[in-house]
Backbone bond lengths (Angstrom), bond angles and torsions (degrees), N, CA, C in turn:
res aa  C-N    CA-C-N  psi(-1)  N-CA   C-N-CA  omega(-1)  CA-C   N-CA-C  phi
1 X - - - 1.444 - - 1.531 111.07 -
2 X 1.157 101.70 -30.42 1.706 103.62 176.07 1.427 130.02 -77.44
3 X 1.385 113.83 -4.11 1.627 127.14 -179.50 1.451 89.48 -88.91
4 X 1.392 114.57 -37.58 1.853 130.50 -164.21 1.832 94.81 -51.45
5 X 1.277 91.66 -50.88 1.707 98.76 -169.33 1.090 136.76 -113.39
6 X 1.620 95.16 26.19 1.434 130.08 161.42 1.555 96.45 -81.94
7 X 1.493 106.78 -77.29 1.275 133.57 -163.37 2.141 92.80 -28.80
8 X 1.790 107.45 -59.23 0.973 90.63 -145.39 1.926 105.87 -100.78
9 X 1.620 92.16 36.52 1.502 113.43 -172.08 1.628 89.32 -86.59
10 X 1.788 114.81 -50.30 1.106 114.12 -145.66 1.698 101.73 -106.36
11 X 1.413 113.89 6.60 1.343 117.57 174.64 1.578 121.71 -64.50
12 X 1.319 121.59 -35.48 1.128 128.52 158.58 1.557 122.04 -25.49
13 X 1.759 108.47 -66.91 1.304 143.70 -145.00 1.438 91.16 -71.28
14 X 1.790 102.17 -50.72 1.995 112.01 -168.54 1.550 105.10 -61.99
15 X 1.427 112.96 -40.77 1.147 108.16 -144.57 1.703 90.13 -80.83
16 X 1.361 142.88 -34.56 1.214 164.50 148.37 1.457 104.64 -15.27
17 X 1.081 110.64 -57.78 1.577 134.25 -176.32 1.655 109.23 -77.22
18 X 1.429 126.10 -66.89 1.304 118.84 144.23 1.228 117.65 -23.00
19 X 1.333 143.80 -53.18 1.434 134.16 -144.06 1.595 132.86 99.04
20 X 1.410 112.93 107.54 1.553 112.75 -170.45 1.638 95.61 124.03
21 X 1.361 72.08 -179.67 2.080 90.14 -174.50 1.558 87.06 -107.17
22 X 1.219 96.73 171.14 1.181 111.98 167.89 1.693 134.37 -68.98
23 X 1.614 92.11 -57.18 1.471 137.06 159.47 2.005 93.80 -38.73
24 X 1.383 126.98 -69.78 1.128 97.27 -148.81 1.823 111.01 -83.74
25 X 1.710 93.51 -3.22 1.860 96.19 174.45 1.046 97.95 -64.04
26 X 1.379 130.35 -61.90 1.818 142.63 -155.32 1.502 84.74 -52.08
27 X 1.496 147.83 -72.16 1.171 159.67 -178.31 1.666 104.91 -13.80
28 X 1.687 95.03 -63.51 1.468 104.70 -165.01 1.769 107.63 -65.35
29 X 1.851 93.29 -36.36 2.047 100.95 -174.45 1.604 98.32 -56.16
30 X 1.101 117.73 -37.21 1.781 131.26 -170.60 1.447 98.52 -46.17
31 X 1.405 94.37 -78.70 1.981 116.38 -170.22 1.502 92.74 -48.61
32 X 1.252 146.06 -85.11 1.442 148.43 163.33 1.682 96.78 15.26
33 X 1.496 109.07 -100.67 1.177 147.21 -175.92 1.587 118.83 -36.54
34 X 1.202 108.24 -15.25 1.721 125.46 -169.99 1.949 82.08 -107.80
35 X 1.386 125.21 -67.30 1.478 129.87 -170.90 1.486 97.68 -41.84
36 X 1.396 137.67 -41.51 1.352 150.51 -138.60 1.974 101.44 -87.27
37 X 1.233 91.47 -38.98 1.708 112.00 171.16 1.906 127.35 -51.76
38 X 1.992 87.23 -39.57 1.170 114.81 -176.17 2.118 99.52 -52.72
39 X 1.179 94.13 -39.69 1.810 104.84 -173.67 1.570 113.97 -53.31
40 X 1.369 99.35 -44.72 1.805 106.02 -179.03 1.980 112.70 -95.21
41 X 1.309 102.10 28.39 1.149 122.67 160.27 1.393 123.68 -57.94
42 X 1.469 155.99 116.04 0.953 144.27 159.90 1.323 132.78 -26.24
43 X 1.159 118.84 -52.58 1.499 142.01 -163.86 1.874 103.63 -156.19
44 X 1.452 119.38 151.52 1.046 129.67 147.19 1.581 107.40 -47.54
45 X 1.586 130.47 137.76 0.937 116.84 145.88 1.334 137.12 -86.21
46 X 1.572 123.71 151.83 1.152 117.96 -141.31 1.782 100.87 -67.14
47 X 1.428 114.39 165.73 1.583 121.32 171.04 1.614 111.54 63.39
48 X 1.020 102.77 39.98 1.816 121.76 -173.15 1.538 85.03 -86.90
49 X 1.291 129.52 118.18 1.396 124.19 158.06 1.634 129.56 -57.83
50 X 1.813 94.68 111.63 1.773 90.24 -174.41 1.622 117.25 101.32
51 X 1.503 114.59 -4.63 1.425 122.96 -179.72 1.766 96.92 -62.53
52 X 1.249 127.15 -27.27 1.531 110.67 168.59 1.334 123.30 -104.33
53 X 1.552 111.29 33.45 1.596 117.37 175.33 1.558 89.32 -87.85
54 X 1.674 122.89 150.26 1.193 111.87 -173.00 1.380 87.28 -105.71
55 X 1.412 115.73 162.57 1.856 128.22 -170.93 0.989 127.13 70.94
56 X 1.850 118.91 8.44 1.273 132.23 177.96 1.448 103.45 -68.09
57 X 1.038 108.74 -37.68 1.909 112.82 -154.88 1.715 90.20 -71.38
58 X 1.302 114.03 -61.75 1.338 111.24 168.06 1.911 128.50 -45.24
59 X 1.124 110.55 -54.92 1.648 109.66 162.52 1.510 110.50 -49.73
60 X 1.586 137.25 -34.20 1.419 127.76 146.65 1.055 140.93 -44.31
61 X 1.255 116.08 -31.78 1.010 132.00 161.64 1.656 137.89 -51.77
62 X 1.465 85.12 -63.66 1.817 111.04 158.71 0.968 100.35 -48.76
63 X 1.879 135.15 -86.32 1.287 120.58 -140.82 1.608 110.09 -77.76
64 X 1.561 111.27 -21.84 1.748 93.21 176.54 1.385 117.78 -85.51
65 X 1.345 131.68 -22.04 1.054 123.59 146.23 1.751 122.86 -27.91
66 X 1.548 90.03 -64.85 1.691 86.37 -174.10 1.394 109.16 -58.85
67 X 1.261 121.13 -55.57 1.411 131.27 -171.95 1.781 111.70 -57.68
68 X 1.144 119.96 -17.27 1.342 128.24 146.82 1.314 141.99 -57.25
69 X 1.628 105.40 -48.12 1.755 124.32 -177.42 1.286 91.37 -77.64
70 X 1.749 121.30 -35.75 2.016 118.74 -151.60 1.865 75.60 -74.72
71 X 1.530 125.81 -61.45 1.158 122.21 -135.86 1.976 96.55 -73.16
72 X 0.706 119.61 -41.39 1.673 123.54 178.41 1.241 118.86 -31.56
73 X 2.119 97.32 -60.30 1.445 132.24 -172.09 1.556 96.33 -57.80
74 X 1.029 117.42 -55.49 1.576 126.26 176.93 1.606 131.00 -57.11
75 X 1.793 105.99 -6.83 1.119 104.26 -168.81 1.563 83.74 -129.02
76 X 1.631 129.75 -65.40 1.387 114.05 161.07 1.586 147.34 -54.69
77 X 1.239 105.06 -23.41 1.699 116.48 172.51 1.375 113.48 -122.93
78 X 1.320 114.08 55.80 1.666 98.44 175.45 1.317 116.49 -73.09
79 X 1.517 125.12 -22.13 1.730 131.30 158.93 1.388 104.25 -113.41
80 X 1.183 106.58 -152.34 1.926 115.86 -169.13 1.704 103.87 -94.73
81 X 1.105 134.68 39.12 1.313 136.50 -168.61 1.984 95.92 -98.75
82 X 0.998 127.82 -69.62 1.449 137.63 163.82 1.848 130.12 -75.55
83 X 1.246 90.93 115.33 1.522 86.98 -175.09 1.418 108.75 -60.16
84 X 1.295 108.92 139.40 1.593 118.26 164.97 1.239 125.27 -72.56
85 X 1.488 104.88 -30.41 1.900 93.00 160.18 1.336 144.15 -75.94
86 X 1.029 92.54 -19.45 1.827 100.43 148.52 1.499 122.63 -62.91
87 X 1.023 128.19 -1.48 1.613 125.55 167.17 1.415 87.29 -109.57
88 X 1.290 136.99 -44.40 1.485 104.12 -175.21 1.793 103.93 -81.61
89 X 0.943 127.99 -15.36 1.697 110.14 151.76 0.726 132.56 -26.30
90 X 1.839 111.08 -69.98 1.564 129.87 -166.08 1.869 98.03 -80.87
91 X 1.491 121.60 -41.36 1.463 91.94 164.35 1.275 149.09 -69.77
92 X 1.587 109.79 -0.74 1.366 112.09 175.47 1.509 98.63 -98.81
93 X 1.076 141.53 -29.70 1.366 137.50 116.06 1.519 123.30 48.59
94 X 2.133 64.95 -84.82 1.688 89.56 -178.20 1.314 123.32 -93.96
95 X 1.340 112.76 -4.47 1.205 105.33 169.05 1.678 112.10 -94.42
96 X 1.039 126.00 -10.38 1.507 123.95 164.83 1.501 94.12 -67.81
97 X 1.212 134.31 -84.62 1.506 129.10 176.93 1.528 114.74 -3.23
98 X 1.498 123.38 -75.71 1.401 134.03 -172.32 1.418 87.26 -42.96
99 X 1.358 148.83 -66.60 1.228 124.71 -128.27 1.577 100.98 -104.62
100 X 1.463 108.27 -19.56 1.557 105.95 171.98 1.756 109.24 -74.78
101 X 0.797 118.16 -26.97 1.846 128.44 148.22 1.365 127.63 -37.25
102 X 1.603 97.34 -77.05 1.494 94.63 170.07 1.749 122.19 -58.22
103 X 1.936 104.95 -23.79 1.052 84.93 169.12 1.287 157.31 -53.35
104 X 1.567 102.05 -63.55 1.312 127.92 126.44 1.312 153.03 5.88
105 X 1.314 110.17 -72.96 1.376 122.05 -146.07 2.216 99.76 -144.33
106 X 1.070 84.20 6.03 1.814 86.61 -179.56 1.549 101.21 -159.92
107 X 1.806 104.53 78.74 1.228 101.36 174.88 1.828 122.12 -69.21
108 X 1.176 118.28 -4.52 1.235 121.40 -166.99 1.720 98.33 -73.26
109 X 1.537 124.38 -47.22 1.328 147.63 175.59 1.507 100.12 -91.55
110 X 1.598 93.86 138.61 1.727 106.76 -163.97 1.736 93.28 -127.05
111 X 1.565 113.83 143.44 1.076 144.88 178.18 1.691 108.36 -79.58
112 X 1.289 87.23 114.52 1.870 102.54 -160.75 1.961 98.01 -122.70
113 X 1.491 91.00 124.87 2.110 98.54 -177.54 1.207 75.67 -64.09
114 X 1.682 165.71 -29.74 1.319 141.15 -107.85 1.667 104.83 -113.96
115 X 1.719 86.18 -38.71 1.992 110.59 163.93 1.252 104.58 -62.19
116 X 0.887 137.34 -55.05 1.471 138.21 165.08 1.408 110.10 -29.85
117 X 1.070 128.92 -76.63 1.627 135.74 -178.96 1.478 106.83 -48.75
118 X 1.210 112.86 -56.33 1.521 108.01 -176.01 1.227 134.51 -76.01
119 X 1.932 91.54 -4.14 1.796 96.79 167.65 1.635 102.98 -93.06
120 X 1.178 107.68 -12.34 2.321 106.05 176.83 1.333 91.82 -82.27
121 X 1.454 135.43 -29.47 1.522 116.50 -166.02 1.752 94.52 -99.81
122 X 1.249 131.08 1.58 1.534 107.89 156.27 1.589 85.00 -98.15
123 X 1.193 153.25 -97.90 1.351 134.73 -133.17 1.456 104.78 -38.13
124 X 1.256 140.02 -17.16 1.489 143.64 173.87 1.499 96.48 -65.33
125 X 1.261 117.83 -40.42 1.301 112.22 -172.77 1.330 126.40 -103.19
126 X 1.457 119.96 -24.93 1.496 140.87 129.18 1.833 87.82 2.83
127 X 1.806 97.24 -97.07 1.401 137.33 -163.90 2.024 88.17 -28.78
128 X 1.206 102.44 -84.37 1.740 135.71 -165.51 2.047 90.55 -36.94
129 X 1.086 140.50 -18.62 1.383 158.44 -176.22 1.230 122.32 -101.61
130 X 1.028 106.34 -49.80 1.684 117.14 171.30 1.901 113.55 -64.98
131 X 1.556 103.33 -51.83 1.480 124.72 172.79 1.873 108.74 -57.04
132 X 1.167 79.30 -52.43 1.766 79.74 -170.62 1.768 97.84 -61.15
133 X 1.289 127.49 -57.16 1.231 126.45 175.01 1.387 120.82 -45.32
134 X 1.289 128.03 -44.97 1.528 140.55 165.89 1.139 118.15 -67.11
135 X 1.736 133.80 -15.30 1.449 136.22 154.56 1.339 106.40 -62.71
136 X 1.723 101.37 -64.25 1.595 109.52 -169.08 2.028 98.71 -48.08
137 X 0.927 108.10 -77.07 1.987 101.14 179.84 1.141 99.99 -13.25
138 X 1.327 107.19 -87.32 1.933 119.58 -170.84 1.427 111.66 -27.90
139 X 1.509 113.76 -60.63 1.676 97.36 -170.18 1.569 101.57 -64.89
140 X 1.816 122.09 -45.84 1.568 110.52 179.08 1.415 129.66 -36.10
141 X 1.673 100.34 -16.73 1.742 97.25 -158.75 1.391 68.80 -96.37
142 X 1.583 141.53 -73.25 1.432 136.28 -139.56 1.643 105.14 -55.69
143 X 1.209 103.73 -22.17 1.738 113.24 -170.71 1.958 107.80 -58.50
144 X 1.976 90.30 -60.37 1.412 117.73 166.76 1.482 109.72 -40.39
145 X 0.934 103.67 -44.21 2.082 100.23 -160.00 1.118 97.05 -81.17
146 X 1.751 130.72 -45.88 1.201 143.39 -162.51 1.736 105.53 -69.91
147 X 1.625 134.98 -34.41 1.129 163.23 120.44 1.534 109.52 -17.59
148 X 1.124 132.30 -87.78 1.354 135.35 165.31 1.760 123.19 -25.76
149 X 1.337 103.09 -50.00 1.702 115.81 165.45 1.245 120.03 -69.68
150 X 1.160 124.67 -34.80 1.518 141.44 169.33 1.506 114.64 -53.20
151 X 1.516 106.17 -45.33 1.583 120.22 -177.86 1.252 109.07 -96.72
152 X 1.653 131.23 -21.45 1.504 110.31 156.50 2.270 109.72 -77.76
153 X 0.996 116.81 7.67 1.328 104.18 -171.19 1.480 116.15 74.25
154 X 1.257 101.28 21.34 2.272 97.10 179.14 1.437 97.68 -120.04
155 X 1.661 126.04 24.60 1.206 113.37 155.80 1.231 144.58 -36.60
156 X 1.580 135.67 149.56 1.193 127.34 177.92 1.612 102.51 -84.39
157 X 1.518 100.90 141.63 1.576 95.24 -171.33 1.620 86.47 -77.70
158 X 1.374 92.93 -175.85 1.553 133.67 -168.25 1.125 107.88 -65.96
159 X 1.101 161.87 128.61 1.528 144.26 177.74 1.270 92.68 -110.02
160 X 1.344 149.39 -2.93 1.730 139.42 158.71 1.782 95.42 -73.74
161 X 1.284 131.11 -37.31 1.268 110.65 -166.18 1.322 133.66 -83.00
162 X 1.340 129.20 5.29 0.948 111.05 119.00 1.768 173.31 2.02
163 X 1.685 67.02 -82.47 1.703 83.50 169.81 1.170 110.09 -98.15
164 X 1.694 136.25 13.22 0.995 123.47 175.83 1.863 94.62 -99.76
165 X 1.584 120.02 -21.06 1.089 116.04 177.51 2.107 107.50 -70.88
166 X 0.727 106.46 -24.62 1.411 120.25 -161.02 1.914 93.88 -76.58
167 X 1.534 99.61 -54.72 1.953 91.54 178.51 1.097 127.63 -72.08
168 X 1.660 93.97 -7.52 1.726 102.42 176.81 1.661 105.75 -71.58
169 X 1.290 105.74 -21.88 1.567 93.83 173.17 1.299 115.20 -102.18
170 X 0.944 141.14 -18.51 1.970 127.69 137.47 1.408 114.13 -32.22
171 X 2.166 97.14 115.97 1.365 91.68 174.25 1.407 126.65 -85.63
172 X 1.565 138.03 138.86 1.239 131.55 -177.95 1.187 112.99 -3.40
173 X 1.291 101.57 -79.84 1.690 104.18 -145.92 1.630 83.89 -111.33
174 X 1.330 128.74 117.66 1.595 131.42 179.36 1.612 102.47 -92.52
175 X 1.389 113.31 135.15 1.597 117.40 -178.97 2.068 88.51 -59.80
176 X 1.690 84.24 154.01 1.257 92.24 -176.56 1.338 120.47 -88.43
177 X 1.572 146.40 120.19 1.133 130.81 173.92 1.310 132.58 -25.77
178 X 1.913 123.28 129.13 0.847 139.82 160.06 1.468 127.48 -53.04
């Protein structure tokens, strides 16, 4: 219990440090998490715009998935403190759930292998969003620090210059061995 409230002592601090408020990730995990509900729905309700576009149900799939794994990743792993595969665990998880549900228990909505696939290929992309965003930070901060040292004068020297001082004294064209 005490790692529990470690973890969520110092979540504030990361996510601060990452970039963003706190307030507006939790916002986004919310909106996510409310769309996710839409699945254990009985029925579409009626006059849903687009309920007879065909591949919609699947494009739902994709983007709340993704918009689920991105919004989580963003609120539990904004640095290396929480593994990220544990949210894609518990969302594939959840997407086995939805369809053993609909199987089940919501004959009106039918249990499709196809929902399945298209909820692993948004958590693929969930994942692929979250990463790309958490690179981009990382190099911004290393850029910053690397910038910051530069302008107090405690830079790390060059490790090419050297050897660029060193060929400067090789003459062009060296007489050829005797």
């Amino acid at each position: 219990m005490d790692v529990v409230a470690e973890f969520l002592r110092r979540l504030p601090h990361e996510i601060r440090r990452a970039g963003g408020s706190l307030l507006g990730r939790l916002g986004l995990l919310l909106l996510a998490l409310i769309l996710n509900i839409g699945f254990y729905l009985p029925s579409i309700p009626a006059g849903t715009p687009g309920t007879g576009m065909p591949g919609l149900d699947k494009l739902v799939h994709l983007l709340v998935f993704a918009l689920t794994v991105w919004a989580a990743g963003r609120v539990l792993a904004p640095r290396r403190r929480f593994p990220m595969g544990w949210i894609v665990i518990v969302a594939f998880a959840h997407g086995l759930l939805i369809e053993l549900v609909q199987l089940a228990l919501l004959p009106e909505r039918g249990a499709e292998a196809v929902d399945v696939l298209f909820d692993v290929i948004g958590i693929a992309l969930g994942l692929g969003l979250w990463l790309g965003e958490r690179l981009r930070h990382e190099r911004a901060g290393a850029r910053l620090e690397r910038d910051e040292l530069e302008h107090e004068g405690t830079a790390p020297a060059d490790p090419v210059e050297p050897v660029r001082s060193q060929m400067d004294q090789v003459p062009e064209n060296p007489a050829p061995p005797r």
